[in-house]
C-alpha positions, -999 to +999 in steps of 0.1 A: +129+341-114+108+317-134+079+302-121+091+267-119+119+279-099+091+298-075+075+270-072+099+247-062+110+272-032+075+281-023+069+237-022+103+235-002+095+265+022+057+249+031+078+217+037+103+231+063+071+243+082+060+212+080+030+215+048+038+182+023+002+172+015+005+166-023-031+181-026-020+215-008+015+217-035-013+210-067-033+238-051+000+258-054+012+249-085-021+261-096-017+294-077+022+302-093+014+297-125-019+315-129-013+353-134-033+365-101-017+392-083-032+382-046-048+354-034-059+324-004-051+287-007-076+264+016-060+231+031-075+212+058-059+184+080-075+164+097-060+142+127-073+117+158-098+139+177-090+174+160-093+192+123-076+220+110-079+246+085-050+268+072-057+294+049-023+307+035-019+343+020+004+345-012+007+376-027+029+385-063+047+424-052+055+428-086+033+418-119+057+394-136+076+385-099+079+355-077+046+345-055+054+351-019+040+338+010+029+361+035+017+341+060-018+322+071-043+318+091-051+286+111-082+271+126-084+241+153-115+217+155-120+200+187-142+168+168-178+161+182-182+190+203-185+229+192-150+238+205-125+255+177-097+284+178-080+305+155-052+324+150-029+342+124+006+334+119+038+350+103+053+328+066+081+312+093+059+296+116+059+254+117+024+234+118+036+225+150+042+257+168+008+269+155-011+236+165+002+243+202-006+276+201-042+266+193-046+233+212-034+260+244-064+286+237-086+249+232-075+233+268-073+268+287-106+282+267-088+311+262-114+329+238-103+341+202-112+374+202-093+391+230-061+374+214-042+401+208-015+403+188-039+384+162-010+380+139+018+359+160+054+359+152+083+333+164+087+359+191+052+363+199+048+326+192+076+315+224+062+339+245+023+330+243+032+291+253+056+298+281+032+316+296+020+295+329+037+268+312+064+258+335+061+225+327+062+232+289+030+210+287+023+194+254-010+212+247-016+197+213-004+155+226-031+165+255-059+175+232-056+150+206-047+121+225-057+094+251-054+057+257-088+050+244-081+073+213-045+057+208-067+024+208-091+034+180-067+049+157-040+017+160-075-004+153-084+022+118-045+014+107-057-018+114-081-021+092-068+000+066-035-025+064-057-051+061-080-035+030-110-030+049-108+012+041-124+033+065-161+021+059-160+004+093-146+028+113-179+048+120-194+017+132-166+007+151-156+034+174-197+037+180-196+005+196-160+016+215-176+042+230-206+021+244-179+003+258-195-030+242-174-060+256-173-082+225-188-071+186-188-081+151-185-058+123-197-070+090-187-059+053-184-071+016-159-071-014-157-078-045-126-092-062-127-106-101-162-100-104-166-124-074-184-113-038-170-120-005-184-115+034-162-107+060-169-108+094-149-092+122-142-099+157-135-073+180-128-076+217-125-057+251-094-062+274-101-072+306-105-037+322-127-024+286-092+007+282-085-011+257-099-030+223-084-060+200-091-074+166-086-107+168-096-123+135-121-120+106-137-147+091-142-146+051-171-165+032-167-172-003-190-187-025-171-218-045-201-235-069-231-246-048-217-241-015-203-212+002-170-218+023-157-199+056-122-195+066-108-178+097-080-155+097-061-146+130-044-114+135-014-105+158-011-071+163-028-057+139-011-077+111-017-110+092-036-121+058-052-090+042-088-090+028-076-097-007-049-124+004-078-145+018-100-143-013-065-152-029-058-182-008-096-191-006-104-188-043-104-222-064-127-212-094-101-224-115-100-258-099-068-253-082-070-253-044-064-217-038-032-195-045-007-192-017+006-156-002+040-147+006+037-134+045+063-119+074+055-149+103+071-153+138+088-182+149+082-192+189+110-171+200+095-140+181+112-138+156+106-129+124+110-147+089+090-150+053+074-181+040+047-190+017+016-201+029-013-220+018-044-231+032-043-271+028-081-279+025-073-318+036-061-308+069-089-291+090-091-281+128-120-295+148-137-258+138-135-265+100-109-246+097-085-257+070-046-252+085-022-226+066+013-247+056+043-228+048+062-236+021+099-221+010+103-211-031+123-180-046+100-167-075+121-144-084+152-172-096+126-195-114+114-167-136+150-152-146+157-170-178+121-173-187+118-145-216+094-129-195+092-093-206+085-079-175+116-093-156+136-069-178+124-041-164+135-030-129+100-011-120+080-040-141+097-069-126+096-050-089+054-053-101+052-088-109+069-101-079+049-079-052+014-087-070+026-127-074+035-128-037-004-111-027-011-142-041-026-129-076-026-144-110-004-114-130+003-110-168+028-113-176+045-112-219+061-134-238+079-142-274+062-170-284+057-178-328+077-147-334+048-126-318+046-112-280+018-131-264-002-122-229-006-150-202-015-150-169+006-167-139+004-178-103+031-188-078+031-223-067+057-228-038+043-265-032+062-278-066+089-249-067+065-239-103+040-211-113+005-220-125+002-206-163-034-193-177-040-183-209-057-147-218-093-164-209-077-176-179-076-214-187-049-234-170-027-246-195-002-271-195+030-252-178+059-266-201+036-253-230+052-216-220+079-232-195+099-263-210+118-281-177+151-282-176+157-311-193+138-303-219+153-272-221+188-287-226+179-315-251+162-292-272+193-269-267+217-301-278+196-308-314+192-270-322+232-273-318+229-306-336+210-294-364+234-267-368+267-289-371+246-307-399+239-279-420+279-267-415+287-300-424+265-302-457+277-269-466+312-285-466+302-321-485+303-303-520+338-287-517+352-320-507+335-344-534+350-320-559+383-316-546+386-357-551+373-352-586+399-330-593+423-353-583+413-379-605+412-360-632+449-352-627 
């Protein structure tokens, strides 16, 4: 067997057990094509209020044979405290079955050392959680989980969907588990050389089980004067952190980009629109007022001789990062030569904002002729070349008549 071929069953056999971190299947690609003869691959997991460490044994029988996997050792971390457990496995043992093994010796404080066998098989592995388990209680769901916990993790998906990372999250569950009724969290980005503040508002349900993220507000300095926006989030989803700058940025005199968003109607339903923030229409808060506006991208670039749009994974780019509400490069044939320009959607006037490579707003029909334009230069190009067909022809027919005369 060659080693690609090893590897591609080893990959497929950690996967069946549950194992498809890409770091742990580098760490084995690693492993099969070395020449070691025996040897322990670390990977660690870590999940809402537990770690764990697997340490898996692989082992080559023969000098120039497959790797094999002979099975691992796992580890569980209760998070905060000093609690942990450990146990061996056999090579056909899920993730799953091993986490309830050790979430059981965790809840029951069953102590590691008078587990005996140390090395558990599937046999070994049924028999150790049926015992006192009439219920078939979910050790591992008991451990890891509780309202409160569910809470905080929706609220760090939260913030990750949004592009806020995990920086917050320290902060954040600190001021959860003081059971603080009402708190801001505070943080800064930087997009296109250009800082912005965020603020965050979080808030306690009425009985404190349970915490919301209601909206963030984004500063952004525009010449002299610095100007705040509020975003509002419903459930966890709404304008991400680099949408706002988007919609909030007008640096290049424009008022702000608009995004391409997932809304819901009054019935809750859901549908797509563009949106843009229309700075002459404020609430009594200052707030200017998002309006939706309806444009297919996608249709007025075909036809363009953008390069991109002839590429399935390059035009798939364009549209995504357009619809954020960036300005994206995009290549064109102009002179004979390809050229780089930058472009931003504009759903107000069914158009895209053009920018040169210094991002300068140019004049759009310098790139993008209308479509009258389009067709009248298309009319004298075929003009001009009925002309020359017909001067080609002029000679041949004066000399014909010569002929004649001659005659």
């Amino acid at each position: 067997m060659d080693r690609a071929t090893n590897l591609f069953e080893l990959k497929n056999q950690l996967a069946d057990l549950g194992f498809v971190s890409p770091q742990l299947v580098d760490r084995l690609r690693e492993s099969v094509m070395s020449d070691n003869i025996q040897w322990q691959i670390q990977h660690r997991e870590v999940s809402e209020r537990v770690a764990f460490d697997f340490f898996f044994d692989l082992y080559r029988p023969e000098r120039d044979g497959p790797v094999v996997l002979y099975g691992y050792d796992a580890a569980l971390y209760q998070q905060n405290t000093m609690n942990e457990s450990w146990r061996g496995f056999h090579a056909d043992i899920s993730k799953e079955s091993a986490a309830q093994v050790l979430a059981k010796a965790l809840v029951q404080q069953l102590p590691d050392e008078q587990a005996k066998p140390w090395m558990l098989n599937q046999e070994g592995v049924k028999a150790y959680l049926a015992e006192n388990n009439p219920k078939r209680i979910d050790y591992f769901q008991q451990l890891n989980h509780s309202p409160m916990n569910q809470n905080v993790e929706f609220l760090k998906n939260s913030l990750l969907n949004l592009g806020f990372g995990e920086k917050l999250n320290g902060e954040m569950e600190k001021q959860i588990e003081a059971k603080t009724p009402e708190f801001n969290l505070t943080t800064q980005q930087e997009y296109n050389q250009r800082k912005v503040d965020y603020t965050l508002h979080f808030k306690a349900g009425n009985n404190q089980d349970m915490y919301f993220l209601n909206k963030f507000d984004a500063s952004v300095k525009q010449g002299n004067e610095n100007t705040t926006q509020s975003f509002y989030i419903n459930k966890g989803n709404g304008v991400t952190a680099k949408e706002a700058f988007n919609l909030m940025d007008r640096s290049d005199g424009l008022d702000g980009r608009a995004v391409f968003k997932q809304l819901f109607n009054k019935d809750h339903e859901k549908y797509h629109a563009w949106v843009k923030l229309d700075w002459k229409d404020l609430t009594d808060g200052g707030n200017a007022r998002l309006k939706q506006h309806s444009f297919d991208v996608e249709k007025f670039l075909d036809g363009k001789g953008i390069k991109e749009m002839n590429d399935p994974k390059s035009r798939e780019d364009l549209l995504r990062s357009l619809k954020k509400g960036n300005k994206q490069q995009i290549t064109v044939e102009k002179d004979g030569n390809e050229q780089k320009y930058f472009i931003a959607a504009n759903p107000q006037y069914k158009t895209v904002n053009v920018f040169d490579h210094q991002m300068k707003k140019m004049k759009r029909e310098e790139l993008f002729p209308s479509a009258q334009k389009q067709e009248t230069s298309q009319k004298q190009t075929r003009s001009e070349k009925q002309g020359d067909s017909s001067k080609a022809q002029e000679p041949e027919k004066k000399q014909s008549r010569k002929s004649s005369v001659k005659v």
